[in-house]
DSSP file (Angstrom, degrees, kcal/mol; ACC not computed):
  #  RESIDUE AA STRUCTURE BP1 BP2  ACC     N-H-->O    O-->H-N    N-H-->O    O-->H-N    TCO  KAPPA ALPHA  PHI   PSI    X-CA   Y-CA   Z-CA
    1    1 A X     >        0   0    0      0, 0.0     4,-3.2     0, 0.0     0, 0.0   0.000 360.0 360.0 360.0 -26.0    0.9  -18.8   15.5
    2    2 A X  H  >  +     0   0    0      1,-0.2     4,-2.7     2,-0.2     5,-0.1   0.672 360.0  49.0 -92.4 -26.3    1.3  -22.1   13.5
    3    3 A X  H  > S+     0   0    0      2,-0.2     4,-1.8     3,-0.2    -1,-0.2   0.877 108.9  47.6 -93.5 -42.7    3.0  -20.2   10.7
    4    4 A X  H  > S+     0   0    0      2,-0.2     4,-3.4     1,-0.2     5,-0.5   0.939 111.8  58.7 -92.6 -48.2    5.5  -18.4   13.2
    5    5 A X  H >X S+     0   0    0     -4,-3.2     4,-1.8     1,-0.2     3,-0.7   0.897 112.7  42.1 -42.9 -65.9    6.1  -22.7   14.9
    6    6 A X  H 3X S+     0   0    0     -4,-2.7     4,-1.2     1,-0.3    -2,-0.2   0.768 110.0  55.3 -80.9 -11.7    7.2  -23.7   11.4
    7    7 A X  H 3X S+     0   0    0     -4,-1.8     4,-1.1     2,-0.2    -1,-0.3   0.967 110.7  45.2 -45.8 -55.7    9.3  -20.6   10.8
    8    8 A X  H <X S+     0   0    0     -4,-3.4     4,-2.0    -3,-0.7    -2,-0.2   0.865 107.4  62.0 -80.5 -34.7   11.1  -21.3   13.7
    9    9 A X  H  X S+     0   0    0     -4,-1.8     4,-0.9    -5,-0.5    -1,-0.2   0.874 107.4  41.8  -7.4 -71.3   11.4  -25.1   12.7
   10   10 A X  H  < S+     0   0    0     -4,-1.2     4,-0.3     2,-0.2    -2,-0.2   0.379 112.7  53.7-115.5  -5.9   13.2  -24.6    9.7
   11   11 A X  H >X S+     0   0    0     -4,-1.1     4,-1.3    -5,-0.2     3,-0.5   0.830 105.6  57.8 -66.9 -43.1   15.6  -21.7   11.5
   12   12 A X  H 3X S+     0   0    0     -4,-2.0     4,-0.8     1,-0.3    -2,-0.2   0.796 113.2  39.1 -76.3 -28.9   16.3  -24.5   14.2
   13   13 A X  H 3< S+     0   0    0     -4,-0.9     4,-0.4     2,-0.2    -1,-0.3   0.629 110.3  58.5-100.7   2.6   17.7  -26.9   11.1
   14   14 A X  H <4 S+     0   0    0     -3,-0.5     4,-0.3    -4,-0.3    -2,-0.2   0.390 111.6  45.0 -83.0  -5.8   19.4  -24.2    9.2
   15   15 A X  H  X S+     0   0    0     -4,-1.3     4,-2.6     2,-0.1     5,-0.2   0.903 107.3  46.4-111.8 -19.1   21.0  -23.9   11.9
   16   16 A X  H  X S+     0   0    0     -4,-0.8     4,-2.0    -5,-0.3     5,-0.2   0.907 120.5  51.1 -37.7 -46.9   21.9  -27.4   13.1
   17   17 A X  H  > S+     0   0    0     -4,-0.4     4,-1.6     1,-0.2    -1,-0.2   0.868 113.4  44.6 -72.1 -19.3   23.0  -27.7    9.0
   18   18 A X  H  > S+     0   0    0     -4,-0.3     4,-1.7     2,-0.2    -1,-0.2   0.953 108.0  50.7 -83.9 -60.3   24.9  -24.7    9.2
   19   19 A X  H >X S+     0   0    0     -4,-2.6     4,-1.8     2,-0.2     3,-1.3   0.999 114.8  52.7 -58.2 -65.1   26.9  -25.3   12.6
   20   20 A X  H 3< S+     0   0    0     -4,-2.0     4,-0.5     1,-0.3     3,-0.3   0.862 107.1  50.1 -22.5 -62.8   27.8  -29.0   10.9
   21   21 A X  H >X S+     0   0    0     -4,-1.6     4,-1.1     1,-0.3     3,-0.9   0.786 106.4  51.2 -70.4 -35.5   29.0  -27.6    8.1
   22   22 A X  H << S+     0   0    0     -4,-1.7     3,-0.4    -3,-1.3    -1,-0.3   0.923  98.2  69.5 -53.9 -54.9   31.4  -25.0   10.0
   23   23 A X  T >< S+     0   0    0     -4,-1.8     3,-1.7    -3,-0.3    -1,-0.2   0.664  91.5  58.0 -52.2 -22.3   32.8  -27.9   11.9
   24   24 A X  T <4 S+     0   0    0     -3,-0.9     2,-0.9    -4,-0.5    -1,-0.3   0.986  99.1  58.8 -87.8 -52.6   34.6  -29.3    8.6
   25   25 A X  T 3< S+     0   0    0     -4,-1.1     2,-0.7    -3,-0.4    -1,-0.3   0.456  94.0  93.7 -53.7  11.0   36.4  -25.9    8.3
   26   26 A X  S <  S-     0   0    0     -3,-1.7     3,-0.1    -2,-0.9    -1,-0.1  -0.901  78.9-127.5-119.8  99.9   38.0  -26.7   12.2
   27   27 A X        -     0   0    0     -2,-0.7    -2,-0.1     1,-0.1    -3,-0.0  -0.061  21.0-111.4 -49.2 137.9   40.9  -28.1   12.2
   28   28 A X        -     0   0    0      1,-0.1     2,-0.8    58,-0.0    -1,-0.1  -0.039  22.6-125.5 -71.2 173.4   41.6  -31.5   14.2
   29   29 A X        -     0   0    0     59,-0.3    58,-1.7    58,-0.1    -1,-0.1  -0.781  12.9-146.2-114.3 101.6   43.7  -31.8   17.0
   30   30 A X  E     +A   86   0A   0     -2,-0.8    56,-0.2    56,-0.2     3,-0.1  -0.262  21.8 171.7 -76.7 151.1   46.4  -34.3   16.9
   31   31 A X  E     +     0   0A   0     54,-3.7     2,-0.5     1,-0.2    55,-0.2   0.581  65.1  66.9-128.9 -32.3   47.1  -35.9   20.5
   32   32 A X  E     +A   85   0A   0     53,-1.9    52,-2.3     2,-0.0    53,-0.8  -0.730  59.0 169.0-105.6 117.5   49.6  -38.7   19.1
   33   33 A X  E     -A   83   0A   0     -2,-0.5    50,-0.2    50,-0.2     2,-0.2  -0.893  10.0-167.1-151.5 144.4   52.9  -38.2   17.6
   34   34 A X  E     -A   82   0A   0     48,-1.8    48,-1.9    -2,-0.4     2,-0.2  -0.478  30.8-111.9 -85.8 167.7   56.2  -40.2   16.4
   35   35 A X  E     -A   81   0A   0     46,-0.2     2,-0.3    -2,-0.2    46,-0.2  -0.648  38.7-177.7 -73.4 142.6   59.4  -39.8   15.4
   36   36 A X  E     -A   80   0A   0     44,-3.5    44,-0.6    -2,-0.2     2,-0.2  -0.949  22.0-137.3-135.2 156.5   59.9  -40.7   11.5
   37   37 A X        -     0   0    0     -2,-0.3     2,-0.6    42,-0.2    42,-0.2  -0.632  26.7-126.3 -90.1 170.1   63.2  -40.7    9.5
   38   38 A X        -     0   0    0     37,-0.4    39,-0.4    -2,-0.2     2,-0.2  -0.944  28.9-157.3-124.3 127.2   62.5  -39.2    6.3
   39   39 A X    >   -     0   0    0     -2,-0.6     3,-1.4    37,-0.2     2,-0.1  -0.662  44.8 -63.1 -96.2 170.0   63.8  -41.8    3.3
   40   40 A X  T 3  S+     0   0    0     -2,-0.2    -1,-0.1     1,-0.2     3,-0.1  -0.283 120.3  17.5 -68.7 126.2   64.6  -40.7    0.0
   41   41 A X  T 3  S+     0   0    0      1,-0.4    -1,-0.2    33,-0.4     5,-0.1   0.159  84.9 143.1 123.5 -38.8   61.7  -39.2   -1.9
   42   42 A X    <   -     0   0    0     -3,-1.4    -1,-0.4     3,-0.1     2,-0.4  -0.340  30.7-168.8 -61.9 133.3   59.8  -38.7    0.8
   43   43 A X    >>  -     0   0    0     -2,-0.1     4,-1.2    -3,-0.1     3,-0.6  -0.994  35.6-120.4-146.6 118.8   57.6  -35.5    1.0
   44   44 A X  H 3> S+     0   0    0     -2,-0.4     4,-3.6     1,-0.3    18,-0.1   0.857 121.5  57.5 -60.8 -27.6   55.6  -34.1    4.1
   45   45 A X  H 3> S+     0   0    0      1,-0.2     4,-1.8     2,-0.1    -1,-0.3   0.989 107.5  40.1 -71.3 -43.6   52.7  -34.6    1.7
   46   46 A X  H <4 S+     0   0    0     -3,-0.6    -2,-0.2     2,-0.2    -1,-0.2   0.583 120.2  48.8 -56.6 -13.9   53.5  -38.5    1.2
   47   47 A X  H >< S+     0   0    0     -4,-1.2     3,-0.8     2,-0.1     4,-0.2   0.849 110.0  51.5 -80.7 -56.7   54.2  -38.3    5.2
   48   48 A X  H >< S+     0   0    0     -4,-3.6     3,-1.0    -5,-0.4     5,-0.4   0.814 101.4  61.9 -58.8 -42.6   50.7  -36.4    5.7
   49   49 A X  T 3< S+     0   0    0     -4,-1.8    -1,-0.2     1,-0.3    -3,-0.1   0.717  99.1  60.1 -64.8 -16.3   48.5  -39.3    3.5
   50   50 A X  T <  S+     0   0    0     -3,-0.8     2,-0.4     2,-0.1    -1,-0.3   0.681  90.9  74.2 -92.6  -9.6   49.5  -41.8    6.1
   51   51 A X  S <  S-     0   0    0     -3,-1.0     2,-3.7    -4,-0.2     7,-0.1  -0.772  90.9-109.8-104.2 142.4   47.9  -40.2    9.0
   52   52 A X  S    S+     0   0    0     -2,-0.4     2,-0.3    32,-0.4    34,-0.1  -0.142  87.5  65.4 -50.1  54.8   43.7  -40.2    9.5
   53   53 A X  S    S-     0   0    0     -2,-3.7     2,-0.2    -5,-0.4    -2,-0.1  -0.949 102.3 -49.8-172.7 171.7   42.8  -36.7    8.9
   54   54 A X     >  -     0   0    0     -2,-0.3     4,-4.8     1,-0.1     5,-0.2  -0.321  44.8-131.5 -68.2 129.1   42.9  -34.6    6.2
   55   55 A X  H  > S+     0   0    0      1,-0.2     4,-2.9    -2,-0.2    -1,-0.1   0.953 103.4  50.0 -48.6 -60.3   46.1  -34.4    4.2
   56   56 A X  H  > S+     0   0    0      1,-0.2     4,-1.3     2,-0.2     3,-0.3   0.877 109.9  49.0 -35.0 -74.4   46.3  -30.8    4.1
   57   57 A X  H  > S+     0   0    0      2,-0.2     4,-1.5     1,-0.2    -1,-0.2   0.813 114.2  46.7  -1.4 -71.9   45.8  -30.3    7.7
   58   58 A X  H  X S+     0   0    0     -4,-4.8     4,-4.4     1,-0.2    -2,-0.2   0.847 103.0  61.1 -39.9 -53.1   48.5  -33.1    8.5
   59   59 A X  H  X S+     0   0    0     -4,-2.9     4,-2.5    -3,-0.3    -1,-0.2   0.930 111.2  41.5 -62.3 -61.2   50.9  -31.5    6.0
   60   60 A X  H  X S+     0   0    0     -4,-1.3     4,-3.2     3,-0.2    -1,-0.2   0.715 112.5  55.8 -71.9 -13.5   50.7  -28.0    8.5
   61   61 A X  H  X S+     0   0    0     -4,-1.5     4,-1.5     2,-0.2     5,-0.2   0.994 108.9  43.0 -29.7 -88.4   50.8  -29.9   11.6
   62   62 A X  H  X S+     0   0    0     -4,-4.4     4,-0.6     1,-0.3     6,-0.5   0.788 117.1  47.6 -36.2 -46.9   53.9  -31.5   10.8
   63   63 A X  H >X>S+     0   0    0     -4,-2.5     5,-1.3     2,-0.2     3,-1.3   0.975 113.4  50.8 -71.6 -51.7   55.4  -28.3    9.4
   64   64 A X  H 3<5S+     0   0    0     -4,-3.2    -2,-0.2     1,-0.3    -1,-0.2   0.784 108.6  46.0 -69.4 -22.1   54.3  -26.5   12.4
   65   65 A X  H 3<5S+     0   0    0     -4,-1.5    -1,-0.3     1,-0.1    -2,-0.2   0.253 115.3  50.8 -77.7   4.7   55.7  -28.8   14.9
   66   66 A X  H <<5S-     0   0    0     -3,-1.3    -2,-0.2    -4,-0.6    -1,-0.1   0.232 102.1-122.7 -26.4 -42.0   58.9  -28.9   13.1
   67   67 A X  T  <5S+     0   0    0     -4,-1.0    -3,-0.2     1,-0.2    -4,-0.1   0.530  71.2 131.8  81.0  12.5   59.7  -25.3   12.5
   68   68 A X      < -     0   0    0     -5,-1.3     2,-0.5    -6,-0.5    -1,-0.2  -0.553  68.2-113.8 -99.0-170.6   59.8  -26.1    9.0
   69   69 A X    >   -     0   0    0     -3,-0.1     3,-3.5     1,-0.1    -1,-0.1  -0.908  29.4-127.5-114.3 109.0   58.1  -24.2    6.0
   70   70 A X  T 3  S+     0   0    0     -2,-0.5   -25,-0.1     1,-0.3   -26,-0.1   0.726 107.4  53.2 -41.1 -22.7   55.5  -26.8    4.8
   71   71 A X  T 3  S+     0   0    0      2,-0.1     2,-0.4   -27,-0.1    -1,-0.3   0.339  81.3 109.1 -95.1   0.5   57.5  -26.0    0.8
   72   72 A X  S <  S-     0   0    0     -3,-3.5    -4,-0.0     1,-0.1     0, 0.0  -0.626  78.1-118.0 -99.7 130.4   60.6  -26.6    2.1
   73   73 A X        -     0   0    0     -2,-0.4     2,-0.5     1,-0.1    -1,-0.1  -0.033  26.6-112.6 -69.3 154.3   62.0  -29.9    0.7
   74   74 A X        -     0   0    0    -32,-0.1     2,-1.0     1,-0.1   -33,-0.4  -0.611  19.8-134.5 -89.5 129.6   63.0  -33.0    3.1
   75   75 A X    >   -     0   0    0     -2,-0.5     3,-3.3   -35,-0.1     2,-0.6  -0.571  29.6-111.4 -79.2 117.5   66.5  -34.2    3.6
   76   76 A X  T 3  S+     0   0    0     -2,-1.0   -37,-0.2     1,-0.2   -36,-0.1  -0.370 105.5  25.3 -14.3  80.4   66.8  -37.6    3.4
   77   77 A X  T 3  S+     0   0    0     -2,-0.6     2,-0.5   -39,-0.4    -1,-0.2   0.046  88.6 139.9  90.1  13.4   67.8  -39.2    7.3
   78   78 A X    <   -     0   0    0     -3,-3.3     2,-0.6   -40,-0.2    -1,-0.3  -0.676  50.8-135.6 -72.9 138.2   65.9  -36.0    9.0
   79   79 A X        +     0   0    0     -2,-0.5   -42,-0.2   -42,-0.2     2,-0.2  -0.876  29.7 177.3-112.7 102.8   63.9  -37.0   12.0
   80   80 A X  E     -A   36   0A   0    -44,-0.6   -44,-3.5    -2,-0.6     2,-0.3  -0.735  35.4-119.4-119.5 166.2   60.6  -35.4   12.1
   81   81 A X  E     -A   35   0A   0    -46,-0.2     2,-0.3   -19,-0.2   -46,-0.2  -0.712  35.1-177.9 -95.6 125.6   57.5  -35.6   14.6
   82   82 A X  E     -A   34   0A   0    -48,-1.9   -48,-1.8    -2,-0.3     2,-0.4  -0.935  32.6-112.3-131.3 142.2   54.4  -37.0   12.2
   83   83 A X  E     -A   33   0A   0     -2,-0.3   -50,-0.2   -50,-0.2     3,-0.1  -0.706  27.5-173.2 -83.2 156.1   51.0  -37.2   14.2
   84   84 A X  E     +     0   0A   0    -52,-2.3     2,-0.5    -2,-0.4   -32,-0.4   0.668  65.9  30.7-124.5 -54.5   49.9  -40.7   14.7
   85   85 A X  E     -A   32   0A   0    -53,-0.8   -54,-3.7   -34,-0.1   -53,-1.9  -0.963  53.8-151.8-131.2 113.5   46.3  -39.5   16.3
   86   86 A X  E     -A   30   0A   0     -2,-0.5   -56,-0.2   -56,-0.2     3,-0.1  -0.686  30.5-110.4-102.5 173.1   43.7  -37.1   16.5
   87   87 A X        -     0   0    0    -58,-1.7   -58,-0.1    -2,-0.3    -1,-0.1  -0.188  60.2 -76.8 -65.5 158.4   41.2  -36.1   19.5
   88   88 A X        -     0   0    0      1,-0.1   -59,-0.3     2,-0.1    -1,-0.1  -0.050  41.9-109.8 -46.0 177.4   37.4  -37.2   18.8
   89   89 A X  S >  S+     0   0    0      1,-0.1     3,-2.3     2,-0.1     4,-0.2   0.822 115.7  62.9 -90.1 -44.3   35.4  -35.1   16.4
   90   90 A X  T 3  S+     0   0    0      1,-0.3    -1,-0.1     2,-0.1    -2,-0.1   0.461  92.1  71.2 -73.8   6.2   33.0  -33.5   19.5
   91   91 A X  T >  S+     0   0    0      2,-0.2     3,-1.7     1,-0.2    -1,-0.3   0.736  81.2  66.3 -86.2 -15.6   36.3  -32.0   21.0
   92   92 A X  T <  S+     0   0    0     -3,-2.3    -1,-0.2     1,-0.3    -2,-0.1   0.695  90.3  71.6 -79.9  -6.4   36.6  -29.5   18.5
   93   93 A X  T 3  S+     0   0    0     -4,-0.2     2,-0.6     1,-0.2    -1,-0.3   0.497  91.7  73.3 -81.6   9.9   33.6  -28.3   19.9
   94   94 A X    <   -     0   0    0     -3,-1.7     2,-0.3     2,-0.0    -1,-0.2  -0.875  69.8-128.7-159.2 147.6   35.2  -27.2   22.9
   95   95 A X        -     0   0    0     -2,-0.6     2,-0.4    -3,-0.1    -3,-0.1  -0.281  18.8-167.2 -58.7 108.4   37.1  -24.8   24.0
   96   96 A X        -     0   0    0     -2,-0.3     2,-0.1     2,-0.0    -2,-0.0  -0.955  19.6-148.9-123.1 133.1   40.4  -25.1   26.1
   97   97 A X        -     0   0    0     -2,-0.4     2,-0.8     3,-0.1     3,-0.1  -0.177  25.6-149.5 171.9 118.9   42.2  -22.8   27.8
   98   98 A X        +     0   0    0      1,-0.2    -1,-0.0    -2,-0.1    -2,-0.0  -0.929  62.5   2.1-109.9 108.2   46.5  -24.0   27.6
   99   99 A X  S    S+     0   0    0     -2,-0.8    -1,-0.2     1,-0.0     3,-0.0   0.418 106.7  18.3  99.3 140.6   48.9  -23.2   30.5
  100  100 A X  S    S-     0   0    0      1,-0.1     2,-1.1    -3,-0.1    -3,-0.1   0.349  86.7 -51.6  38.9-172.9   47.9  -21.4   33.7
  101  101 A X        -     0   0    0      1,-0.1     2,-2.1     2,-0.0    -1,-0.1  -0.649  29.5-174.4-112.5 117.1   44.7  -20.6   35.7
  102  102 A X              0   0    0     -2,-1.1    -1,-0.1     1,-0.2    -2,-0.0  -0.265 360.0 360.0 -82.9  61.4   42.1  -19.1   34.3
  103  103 A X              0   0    0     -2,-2.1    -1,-0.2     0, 0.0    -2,-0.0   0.556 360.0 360.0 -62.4 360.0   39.9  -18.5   37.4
């Protein structure tokens, strides 16, 4: 019996380590976002480094709220939506349900 407690012990913090580690792979959710002009030079990565979150992330945000192809270069005076903010970290643990009622 003592053998089968620590078994189950050391399942119950691989899997605490396990679920953590999954989280990183969840992308945030940005709540905040501005208008930017884009100046000459300017790159959706160089856009992406200024916001709190993983560049990479940022960089398909931006492109997806945009319509643009994250590879596609920026014209100089184009007015894109860059996020400003993401949700807490414990929101990506839960799930939500967009646009109508899900009784």
């Amino acid at each position: 019996m003592r053998k089968l407690n620590q078994y189950a012990g050391w399942l119950a913090i691989a899997t605490c380590l396990i679920s953590l580690l999954m989280l990183r792979f969840v992308p945030p959710v940005f709540t905040g976002w501005t208008n930017v002009i884009v100046a000459p030079g300017q790159t959706l990565w160089s856009l992406a480094e200024k916001c709190p979150a993983n560049p990479w992330d940022v960089v398909n945000a931006i492109a997806a709220q945009n319509h643009i192809s994250p590879d596609e270069p920026l014209q100089p005076g184009e007015v894109l939506q860059v996020p400003t903010k993401t949700s807490p970290f414990w929101t990506r643990l839960v799930f939500s349900f967009e646009g109508g009622n899900h009784a």
